[in-house]
N, C-alpha and C positions, 0 to 999 in steps of 0.2 A: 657305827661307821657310816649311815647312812642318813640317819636320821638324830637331831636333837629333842626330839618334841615337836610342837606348832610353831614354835617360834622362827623365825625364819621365811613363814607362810602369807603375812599378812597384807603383802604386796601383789599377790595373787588376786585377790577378794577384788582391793581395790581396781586391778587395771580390770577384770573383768567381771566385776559382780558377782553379785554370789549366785544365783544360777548356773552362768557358765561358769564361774572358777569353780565351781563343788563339780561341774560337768569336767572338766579339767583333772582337778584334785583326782577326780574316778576314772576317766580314762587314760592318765597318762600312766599309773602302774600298770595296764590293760598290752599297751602296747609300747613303752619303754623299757618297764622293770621287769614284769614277768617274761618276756623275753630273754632279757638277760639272767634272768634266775635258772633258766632253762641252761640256756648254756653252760654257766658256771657251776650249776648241779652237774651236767654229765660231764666235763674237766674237772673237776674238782675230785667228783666220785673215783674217775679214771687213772688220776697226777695228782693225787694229794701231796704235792710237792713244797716244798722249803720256794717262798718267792712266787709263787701260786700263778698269776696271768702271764708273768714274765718266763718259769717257767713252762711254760704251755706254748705260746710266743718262739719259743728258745725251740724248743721238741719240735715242732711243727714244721718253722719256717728256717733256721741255723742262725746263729749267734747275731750278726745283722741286726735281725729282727726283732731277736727278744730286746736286745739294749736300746732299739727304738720304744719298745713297749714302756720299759724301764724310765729312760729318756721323758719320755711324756709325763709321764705318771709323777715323775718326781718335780717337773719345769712347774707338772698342774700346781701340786702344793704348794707351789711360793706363794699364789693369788689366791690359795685356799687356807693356808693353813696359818698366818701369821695375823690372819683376820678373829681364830677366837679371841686369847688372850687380849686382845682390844675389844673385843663383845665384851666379855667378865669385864674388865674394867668400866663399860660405858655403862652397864649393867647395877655394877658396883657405888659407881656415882652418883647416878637416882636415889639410892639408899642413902650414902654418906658422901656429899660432896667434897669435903674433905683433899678428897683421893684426885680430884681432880688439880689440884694445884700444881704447880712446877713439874717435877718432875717422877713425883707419888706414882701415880697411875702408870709412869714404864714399867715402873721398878714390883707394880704387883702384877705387870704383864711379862715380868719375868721370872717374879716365883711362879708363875704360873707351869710358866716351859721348864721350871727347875724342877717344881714336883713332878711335873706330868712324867720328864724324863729319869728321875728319881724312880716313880712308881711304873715305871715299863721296865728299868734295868732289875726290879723287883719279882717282874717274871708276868705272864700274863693271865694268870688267873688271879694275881691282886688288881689289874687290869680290867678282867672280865668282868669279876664279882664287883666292883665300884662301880661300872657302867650300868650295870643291871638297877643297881640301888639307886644310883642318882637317875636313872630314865623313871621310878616308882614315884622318886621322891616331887622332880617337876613335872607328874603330870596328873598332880594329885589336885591340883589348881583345876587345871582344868576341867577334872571327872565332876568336881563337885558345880562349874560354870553348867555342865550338859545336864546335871541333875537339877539346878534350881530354874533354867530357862525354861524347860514344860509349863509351869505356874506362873511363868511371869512373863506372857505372852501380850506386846506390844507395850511393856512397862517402860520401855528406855527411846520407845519411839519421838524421836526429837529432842534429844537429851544432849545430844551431841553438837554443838552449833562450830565448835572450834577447825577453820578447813587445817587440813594437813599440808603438807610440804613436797608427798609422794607425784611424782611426775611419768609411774608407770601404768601403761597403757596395755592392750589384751597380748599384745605380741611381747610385751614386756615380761608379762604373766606368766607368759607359757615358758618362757625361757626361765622365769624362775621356779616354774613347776617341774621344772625337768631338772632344774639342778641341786632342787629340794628331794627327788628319786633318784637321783644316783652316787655309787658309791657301793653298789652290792658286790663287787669282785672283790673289794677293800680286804673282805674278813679271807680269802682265797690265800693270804701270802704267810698263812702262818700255821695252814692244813697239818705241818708235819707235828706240832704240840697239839692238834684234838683230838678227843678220840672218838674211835668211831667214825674217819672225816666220811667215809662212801655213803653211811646212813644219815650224818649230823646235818650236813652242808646244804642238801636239797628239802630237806625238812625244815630246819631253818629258816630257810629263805624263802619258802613258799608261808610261813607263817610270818615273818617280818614282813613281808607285799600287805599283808592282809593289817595287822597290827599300825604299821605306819602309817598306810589308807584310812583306817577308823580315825587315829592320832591329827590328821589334819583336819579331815570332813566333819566330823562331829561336832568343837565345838564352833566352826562356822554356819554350823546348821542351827545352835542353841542358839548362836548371836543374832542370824535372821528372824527367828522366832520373837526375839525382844523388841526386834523394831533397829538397832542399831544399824547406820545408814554404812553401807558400803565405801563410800567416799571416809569413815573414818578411820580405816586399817591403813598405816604404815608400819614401817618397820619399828617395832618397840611399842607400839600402843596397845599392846593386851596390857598393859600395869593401868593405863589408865582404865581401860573398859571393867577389869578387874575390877577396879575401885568404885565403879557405878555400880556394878552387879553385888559388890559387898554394902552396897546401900541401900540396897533392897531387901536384903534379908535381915539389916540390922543398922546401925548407929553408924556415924563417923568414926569408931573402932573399929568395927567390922570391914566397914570397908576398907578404910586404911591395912588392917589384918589381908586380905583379899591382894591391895595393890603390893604390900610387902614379899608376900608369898609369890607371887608371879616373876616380882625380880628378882628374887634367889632361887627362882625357876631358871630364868637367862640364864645365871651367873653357871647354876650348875649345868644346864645343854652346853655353854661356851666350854665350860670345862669336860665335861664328859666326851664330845666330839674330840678336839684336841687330842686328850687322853687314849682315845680308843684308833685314831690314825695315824697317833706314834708309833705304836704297835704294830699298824701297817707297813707304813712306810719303812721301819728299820729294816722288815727282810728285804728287802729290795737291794740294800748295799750288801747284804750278806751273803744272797743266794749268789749275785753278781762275782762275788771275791772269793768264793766255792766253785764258780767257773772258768776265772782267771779273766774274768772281764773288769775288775777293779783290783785296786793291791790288795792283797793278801790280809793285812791288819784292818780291814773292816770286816773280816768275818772270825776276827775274837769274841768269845763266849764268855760269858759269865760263868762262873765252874759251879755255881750250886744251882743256876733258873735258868742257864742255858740261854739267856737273855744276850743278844749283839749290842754289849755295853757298848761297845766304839762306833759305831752305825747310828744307834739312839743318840750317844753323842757329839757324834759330827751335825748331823740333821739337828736338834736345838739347837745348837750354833747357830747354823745357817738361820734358821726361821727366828730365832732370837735377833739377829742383824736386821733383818727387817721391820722389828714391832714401832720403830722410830721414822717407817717413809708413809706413815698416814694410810697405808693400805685403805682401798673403799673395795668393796668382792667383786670383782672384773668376772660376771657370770660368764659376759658372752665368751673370755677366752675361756676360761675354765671348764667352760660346757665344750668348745673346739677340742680342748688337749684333750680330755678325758673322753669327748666321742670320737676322736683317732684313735687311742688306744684301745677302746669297746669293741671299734672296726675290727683290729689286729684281733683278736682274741676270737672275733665270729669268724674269721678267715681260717684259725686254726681249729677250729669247731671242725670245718669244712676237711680243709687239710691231714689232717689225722683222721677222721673218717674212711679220704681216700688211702692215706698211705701204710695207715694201723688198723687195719676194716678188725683182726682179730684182738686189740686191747680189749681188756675185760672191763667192761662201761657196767658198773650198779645201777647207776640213773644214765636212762638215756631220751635225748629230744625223740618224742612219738615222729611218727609219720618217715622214716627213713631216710635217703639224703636228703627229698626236696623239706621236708619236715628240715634240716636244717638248714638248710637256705634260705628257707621263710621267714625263718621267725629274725633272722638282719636285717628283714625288709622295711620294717617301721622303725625299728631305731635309724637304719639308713638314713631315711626321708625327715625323720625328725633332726637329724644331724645337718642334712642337707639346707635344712630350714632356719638351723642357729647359724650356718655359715653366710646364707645369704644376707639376713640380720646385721651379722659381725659387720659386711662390706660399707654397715651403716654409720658404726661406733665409730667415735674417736679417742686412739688412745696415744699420748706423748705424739700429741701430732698426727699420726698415720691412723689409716682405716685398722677397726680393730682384726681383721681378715687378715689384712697385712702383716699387720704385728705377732697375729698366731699361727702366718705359715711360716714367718722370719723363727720362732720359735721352735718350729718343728723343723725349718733347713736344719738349724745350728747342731740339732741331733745326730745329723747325717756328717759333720764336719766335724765334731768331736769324735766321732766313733771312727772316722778315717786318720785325723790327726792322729789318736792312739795307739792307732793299727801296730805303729812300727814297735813304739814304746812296750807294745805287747808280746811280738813278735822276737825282741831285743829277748825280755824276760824268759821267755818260752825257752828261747835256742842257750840260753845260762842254764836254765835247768837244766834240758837236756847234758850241755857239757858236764854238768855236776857227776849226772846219773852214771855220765859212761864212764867217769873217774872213776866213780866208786864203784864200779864192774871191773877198771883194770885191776 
């Protein structure tokens, strides 16, 4: 949920070298992710609840707040989530072009959404256990890149003459290094199917920071070692470096073998992602229509996986409707909605402290309140930092700042609009209730 592998990564390098990008790649789990692993450890531990931040959100601040949390979260996905299945496919093309012709490449960017949502209505341990396997399987490319660059130190040095097309710079970097780390509340909305959540969750998560950190750093460290110049990372160029580095250690098979394996590496991150924030995302309609903040028929259950068949299947819809407007991954809002909602969720860190001093916290942030006050302080300033960026973007015209506070008003107008609609609902039932007491 957080992470695909390296791929995704190689924009980094470029806008800031591999120096500071490896300085980057280390310090932003430092004071982005483990911060918030912090907090999500002792909520999680505390509300292993069905809808997980939303929950929390909801408990903390009253209903308002959680549907803003909710709100966000889900506006995020449009700009995040309709982007893999167009990875797999672009992915898929370098293999066999083919795919690319007419109208091929929708139509497997929609078995895509059709399996994914298939295998989430499946339950989430066919879910968990394939993400596991396909994270083994692409990043098998890469262990054996870090194991053969020791020996082949300065071998590819000027090998690369072709410039790329990448036009990001060090501020470009960072914002894409931040939204390469985030997503660890993701695995939070579905606490009530793990077991164990009060031990599993802060364990986990302090092991994924460390895991996902090695998964970037390392093999940009192998690639500096070979002499490949900074200037030739964009996005998609491990297949080609791939295919230098299988040239070294063997024939025009090998390295062909080398570039093959690295884009069935994409293909499988674009899918795995996908796959693993379906699962996210459906509790979010479900926990919501268990509150009575959305109808009622988005929290049907599958009767044997317990899976929110209608929830999963509303949301590929949605995201399916999109695979046709050319999505390109609009970090800067994406990084806005989802550090609004990270906001919400360190507020309720705070708020629950004061208001539940006696909930029973398994994991809890060291250092007592100001221990939690602190550790918002650097996501804060980093948040702070994408938005003044944003004032820079242009998106359909307008600054992208604009565009992503126009996206967080509308949250506030929906939830009012509804108010009545709910309020309608509410006072039926109740009418019902007192019938059936006469």
């Amino acid at each position: 949920m957080v992470s695909g592998g390296t791929y995704g990564t190689e924009d980094i390098i470029h806008g800031a070298g591999y120096g500071l990008g490896i300085l980057l790649l280390l310090l932003t789990p430092l004071i982005w992710s483990l911060p918030t692993t912090y907090m999500i450890g002792e909520l999680s531990s505390a509300l292993p609840s069905e809808g997980g931040y939303y929950a929390w959100v909801r408990r903390a601040m009253g209903n308002f707040w959680g549907f803003q949390e909710a709100w966000l979260s889900l506006v995020a996905s449009i700009f995040d989530m309709a982007i893999y299945p167009t990875l797999f496919v672009a992915y898929l093309t370098r293999l066999i072009p083919w795919f690319a012709v007419g109208h091929r490449g929708w139509m497997v960017a929609m078995g895509v959404v059709s399996v994914c949502a298939l295998m989430n209505i499946a339950g989430i341990r066919v879910v968990a256990i394939s993400s596991l396997w396909l994270f083994f399987l692409l990043s098998a490319p890469f262990v054996l890149i870090v194991l053969i660059a020791p020996a082949k130190i300065g071998a590819l040095q000027g090998a690369v003459t072709t410039p790329t097309t990448s036009s990001v710079g060090l501020i470009g970097g960072l914002l894409i290094c931040m939204w390469n780390y985030m997503g660890w509340d993701n695995a939070s909305t579905i606490a009530t199917q793990v077991k164990r959540p009060q031990k599993t969750y802060p364990t986990a998560m302090i092991v994924a920071v460390i895991v996902v950190s090695l998964t970037y750093v390392l093999p940009f460290a192998a690639m500096w070692l070979t002499g490949v110049p900074a200037a030739a990372f964009e996005t998609g160029s491990w297949a080609d470096i791939a295919g230098m580095m299988g040239g070294l250690v063997g024939g025009p098979l090998i390295a062909r073998g080398f570039r093959v394996a690295l884009v069935l590496g994409g293909m499988m991150s674009a899918f795995g992602m996908f796959n693993a924030l379906v699962m996210s995302y459906s509790r979010l309609p479900l926990a919501m229509a268990q509150d009575g903040l959305l109808p009622s028929v988005f929290g049907k259950l599958q009767r044997k996986t317990q899976a929110p068949w209608v929830a999963i299947t509303f949301l590929a819809a949605c995201w399916a409707l999109c695979l046709g407007l050319g999505f390109e991954r609009l970090i800067t809002i994406d990084v806005l909605l989802y550090g609004m909602s990270l906001m919400l969720e360190f507020v309720a860190l705070i708020v629950l402290r004061i208001r539940e001093p006696e909930l029973r916290r398994p994991f809890k942030v060291p250092g007592g309140m100001a221990g939690a006050v602190l550790i918002g302080v650097f996501p804060l300033l980093l948040l702070g930092f994408s938005i003044v960026h944003g004032a820079g973007e242009q998106i359909l015209g307008i600054s992208g700042l604009a565009f992503g506070l126009m996206l967080i008003a509308a949250g506030f107008v929906v939830y009012w609009a509804t108010a009545r609609l709910r309020r309608v609902r509410w006072s039926a039932g109740a009418l019902k209730d007192e019938q059936r007491a006469a």
